[in-house]
C-alpha atoms as a printed R data frame, in Angstrom:
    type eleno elety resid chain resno       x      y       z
1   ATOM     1    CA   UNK     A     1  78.868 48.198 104.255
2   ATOM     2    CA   UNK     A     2  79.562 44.851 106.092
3   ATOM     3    CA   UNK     A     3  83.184 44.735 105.261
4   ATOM     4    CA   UNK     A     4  83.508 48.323 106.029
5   ATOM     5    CA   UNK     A     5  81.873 47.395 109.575
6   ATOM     6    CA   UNK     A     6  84.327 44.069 109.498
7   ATOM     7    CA   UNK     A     7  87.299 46.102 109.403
8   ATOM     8    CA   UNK     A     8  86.344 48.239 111.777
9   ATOM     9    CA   UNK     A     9  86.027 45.817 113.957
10  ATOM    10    CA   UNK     A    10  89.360 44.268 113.190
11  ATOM    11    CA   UNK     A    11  91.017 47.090 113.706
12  ATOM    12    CA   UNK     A    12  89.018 48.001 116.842
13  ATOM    13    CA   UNK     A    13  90.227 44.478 118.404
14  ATOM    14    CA   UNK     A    14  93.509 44.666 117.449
15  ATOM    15    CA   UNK     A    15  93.986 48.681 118.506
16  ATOM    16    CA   UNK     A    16  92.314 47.510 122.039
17  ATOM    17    CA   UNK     A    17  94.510 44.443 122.302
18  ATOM    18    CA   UNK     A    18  97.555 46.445 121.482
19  ATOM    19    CA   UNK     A    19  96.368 49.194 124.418
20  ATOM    20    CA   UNK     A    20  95.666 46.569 126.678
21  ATOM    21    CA   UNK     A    21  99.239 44.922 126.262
22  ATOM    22    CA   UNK     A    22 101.266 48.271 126.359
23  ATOM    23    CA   UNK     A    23  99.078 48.824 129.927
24  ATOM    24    CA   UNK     A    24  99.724 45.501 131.115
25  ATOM    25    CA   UNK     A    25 103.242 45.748 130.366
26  ATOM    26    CA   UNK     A    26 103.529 48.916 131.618
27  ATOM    27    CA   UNK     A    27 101.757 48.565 134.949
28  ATOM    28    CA   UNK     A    28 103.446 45.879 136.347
29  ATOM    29    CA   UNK     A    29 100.373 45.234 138.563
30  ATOM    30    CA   UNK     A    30  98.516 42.752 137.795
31  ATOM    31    CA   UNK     A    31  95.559 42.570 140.778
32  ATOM    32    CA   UNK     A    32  92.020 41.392 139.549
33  ATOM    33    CA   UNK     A    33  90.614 44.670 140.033
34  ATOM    34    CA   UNK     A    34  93.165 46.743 138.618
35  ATOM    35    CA   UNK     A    35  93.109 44.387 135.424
36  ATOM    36    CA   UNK     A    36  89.680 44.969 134.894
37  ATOM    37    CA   UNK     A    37  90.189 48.871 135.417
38  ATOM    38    CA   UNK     A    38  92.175 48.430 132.351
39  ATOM    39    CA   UNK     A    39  90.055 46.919 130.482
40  ATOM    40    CA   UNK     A    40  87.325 49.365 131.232
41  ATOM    41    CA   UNK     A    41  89.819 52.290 130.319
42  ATOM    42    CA   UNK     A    42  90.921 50.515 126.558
43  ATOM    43    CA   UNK     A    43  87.027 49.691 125.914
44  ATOM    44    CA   UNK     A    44  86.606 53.511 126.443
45  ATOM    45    CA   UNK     A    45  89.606 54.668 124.539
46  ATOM    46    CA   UNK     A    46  88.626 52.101 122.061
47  ATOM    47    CA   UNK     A    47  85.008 53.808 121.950
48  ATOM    48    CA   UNK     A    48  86.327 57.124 122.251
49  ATOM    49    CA   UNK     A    49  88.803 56.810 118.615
50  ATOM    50    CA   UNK     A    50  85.538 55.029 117.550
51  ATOM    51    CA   UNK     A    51  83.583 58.306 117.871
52  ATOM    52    CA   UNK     A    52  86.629 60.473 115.864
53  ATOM    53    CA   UNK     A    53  87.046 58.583 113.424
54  ATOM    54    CA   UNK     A    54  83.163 59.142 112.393
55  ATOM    55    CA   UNK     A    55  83.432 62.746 112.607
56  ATOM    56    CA   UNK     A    56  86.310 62.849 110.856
57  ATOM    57    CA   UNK     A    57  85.009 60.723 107.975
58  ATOM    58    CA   UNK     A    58  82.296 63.738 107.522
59  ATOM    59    CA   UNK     A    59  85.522 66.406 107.016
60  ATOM    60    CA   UNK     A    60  88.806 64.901 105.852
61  ATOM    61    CA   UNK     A    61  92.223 66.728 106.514
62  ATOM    62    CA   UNK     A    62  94.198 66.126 103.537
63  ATOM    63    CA   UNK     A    63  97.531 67.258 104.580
64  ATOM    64    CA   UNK     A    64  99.874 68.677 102.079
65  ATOM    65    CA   UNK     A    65 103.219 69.208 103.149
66  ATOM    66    CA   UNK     A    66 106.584 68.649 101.418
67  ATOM    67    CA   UNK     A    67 108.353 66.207 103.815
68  ATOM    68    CA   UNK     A    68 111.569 67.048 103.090
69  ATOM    69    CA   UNK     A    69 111.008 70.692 103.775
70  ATOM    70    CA   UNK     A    70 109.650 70.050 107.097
71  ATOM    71    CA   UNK     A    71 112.650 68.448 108.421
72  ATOM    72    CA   UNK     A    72 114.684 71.320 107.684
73  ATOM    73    CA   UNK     A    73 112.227 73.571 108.891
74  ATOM    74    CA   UNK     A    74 112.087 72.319 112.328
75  ATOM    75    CA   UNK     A    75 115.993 72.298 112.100
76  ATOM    76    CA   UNK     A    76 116.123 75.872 111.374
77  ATOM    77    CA   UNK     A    77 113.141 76.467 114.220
78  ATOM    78    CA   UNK     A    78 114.966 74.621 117.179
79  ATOM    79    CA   UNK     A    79 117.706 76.821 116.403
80  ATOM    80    CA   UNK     A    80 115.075 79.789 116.863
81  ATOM    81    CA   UNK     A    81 114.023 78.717 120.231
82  ATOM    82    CA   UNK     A    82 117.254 78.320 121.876
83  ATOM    83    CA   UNK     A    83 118.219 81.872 120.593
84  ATOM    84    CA   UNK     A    84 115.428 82.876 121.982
85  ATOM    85    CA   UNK     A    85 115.314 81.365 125.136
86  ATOM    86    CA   UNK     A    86 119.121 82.576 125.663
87  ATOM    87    CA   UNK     A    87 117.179 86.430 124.672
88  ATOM    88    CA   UNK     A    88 114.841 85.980 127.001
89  ATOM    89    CA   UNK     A    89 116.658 84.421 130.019
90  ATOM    90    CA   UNK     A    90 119.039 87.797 129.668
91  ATOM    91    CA   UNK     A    91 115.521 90.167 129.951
92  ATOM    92    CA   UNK     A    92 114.877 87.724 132.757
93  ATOM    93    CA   UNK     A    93 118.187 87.834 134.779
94  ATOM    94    CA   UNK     A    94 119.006 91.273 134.477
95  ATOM    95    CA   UNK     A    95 118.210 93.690 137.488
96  ATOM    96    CA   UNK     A    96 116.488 95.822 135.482
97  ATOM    97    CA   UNK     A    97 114.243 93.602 133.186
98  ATOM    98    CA   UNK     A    98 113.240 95.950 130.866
99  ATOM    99    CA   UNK     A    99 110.778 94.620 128.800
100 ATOM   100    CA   UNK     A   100 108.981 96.434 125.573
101 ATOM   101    CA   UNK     A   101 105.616 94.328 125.739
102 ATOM   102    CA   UNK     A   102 103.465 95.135 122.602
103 ATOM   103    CA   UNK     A   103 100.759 93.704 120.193
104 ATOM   104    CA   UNK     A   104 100.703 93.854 116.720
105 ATOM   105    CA   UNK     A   105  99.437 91.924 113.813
106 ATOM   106    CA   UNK     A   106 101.303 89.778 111.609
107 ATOM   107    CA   UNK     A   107 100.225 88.915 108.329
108 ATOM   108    CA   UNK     A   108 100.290 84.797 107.063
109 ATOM   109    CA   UNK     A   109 100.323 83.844 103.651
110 ATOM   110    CA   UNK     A   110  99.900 80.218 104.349
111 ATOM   111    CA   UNK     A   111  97.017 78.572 101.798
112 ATOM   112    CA   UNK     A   112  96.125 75.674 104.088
113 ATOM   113    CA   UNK     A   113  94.599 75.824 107.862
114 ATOM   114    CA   UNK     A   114  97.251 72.911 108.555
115 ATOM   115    CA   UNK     A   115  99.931 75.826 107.249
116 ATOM   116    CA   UNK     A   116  98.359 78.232 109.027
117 ATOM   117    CA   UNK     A   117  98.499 76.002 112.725
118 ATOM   118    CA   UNK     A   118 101.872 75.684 111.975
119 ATOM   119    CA   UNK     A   119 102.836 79.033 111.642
120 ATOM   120    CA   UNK     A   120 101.192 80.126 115.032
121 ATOM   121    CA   UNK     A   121 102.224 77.261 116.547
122 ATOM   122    CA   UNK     A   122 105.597 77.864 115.704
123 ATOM   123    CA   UNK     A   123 105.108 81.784 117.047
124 ATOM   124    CA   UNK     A   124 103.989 80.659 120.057
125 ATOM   125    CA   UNK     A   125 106.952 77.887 120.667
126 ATOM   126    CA   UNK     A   126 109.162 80.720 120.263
127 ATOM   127    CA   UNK     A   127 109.993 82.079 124.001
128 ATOM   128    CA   UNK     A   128 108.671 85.962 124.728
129 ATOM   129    CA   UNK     A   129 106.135 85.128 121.940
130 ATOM   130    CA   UNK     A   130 102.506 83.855 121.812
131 ATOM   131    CA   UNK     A   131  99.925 84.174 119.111
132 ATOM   132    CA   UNK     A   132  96.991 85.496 120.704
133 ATOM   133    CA   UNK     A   133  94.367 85.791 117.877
134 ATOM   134    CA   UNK     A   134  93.319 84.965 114.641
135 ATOM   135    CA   UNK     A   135  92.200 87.284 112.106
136 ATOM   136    CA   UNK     A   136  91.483 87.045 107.942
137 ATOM   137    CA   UNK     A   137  95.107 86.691 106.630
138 ATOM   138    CA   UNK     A   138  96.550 87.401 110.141
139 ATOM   139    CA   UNK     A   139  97.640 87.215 113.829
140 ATOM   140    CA   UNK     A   140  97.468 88.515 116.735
141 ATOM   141    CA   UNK     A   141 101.091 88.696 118.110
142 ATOM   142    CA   UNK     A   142 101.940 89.564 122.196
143 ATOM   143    CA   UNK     A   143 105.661 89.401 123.142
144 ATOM   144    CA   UNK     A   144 107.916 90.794 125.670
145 ATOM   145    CA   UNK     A   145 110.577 92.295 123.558
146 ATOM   146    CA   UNK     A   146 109.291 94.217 121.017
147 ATOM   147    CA   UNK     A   147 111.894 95.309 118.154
148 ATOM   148    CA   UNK     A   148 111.999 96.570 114.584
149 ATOM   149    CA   UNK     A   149 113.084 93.388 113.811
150 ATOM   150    CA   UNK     A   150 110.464 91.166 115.196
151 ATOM   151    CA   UNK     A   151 107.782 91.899 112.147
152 ATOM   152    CA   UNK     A   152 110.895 90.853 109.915
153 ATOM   153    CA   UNK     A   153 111.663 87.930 112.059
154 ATOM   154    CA   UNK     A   154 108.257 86.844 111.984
155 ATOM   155    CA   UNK     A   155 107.885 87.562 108.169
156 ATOM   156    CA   UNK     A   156 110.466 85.050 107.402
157 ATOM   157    CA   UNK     A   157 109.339 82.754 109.627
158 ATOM   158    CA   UNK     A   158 106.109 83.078 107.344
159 ATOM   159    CA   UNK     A   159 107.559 82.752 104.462
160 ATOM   160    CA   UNK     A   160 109.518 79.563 105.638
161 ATOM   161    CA   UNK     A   161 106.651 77.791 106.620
162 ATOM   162    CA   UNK     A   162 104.355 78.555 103.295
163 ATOM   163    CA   UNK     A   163 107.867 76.764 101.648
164 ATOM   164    CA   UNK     A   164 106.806 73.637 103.066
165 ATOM   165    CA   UNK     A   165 103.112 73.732 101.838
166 ATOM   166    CA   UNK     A   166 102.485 71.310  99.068
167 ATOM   167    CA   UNK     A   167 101.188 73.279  96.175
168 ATOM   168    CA   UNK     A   168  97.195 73.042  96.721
169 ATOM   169    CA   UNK     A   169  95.124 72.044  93.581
């Protein structure tokens, strides 16, 4: 227990130290009072990481993703956002705007809560999308252009990011 606490404190010093620097550095204003200000602010952020890191001793996130997969993942869903965005500047710019708002749930298959952030995260990056809700083994999809491809688009979407799960034991 004392070289648990030991390292802790190490790495307490050295995280405030490093904090401290990167302000100082980054200020440029180096004033008694502002100094001190900083020093306050890393003690609290210091305190603050203190406090997460014992709550998340009690429930560990093991993540289990297949890095290699994730790279081209986000490849493939920057491309998604910029065809997007060019879909939804047109709605946007055109005199009529004629949007087809709807709701409708989309089903995940992801085996992980990390997979699952991920895939509603990735709705809601999407432009004209946003995942509104979460339900067993679903969400709870708004966007501004409904077609009768968006459950498709969506379903591969979902299947792309259950690829880069890790396979859970």
């Amino acid at each position: 227990m004392v070289r648990n606490f030991g390292g802790f404190m190490l790495r307490a010093l050295f995280t405030a130290l490093t904090l401290f620097v990167l302000w100082l550095l980054m200020s440029g204003i180096y004033k008694p009072l502002i100094v001190w200000l900083g020093v306050a602010s890393v003690l609290v952020a210091v305190m603050v990481v203190r406090r997460m890191d014992v709550v998340a001793d009690k429930g560990r996130l093991e993540i289990k993703l297949k890095p290699f997969a994730i790279i081209g993942y986000w490849i493939w869903l920057m491309v998604e956002i910029v065809k997007s965005n060019w879909a939804v500047s047109k709605i946007i710019l055109s005199p009529t705007m004629t949007l087809n708002r709807h709701h409708f749930n989309v089903p995940c298959t992801q085996k992980t809560d990390l997979g699952q952030t991920i895939f509603a995260n990735s709705i809601t990056l999407t432009p004209g999308t946003i995942s509104v809700d979460v339900e067993d083994g679903s969400f709870l999809v708004h966007t501004v252009s409904y077609s009768d491809d968006s459950l498709s688009a969506l379903a591969d979407m979902d299947a792309r990011v259950s690829k880069i799960e890790s396979a859970v034991l």
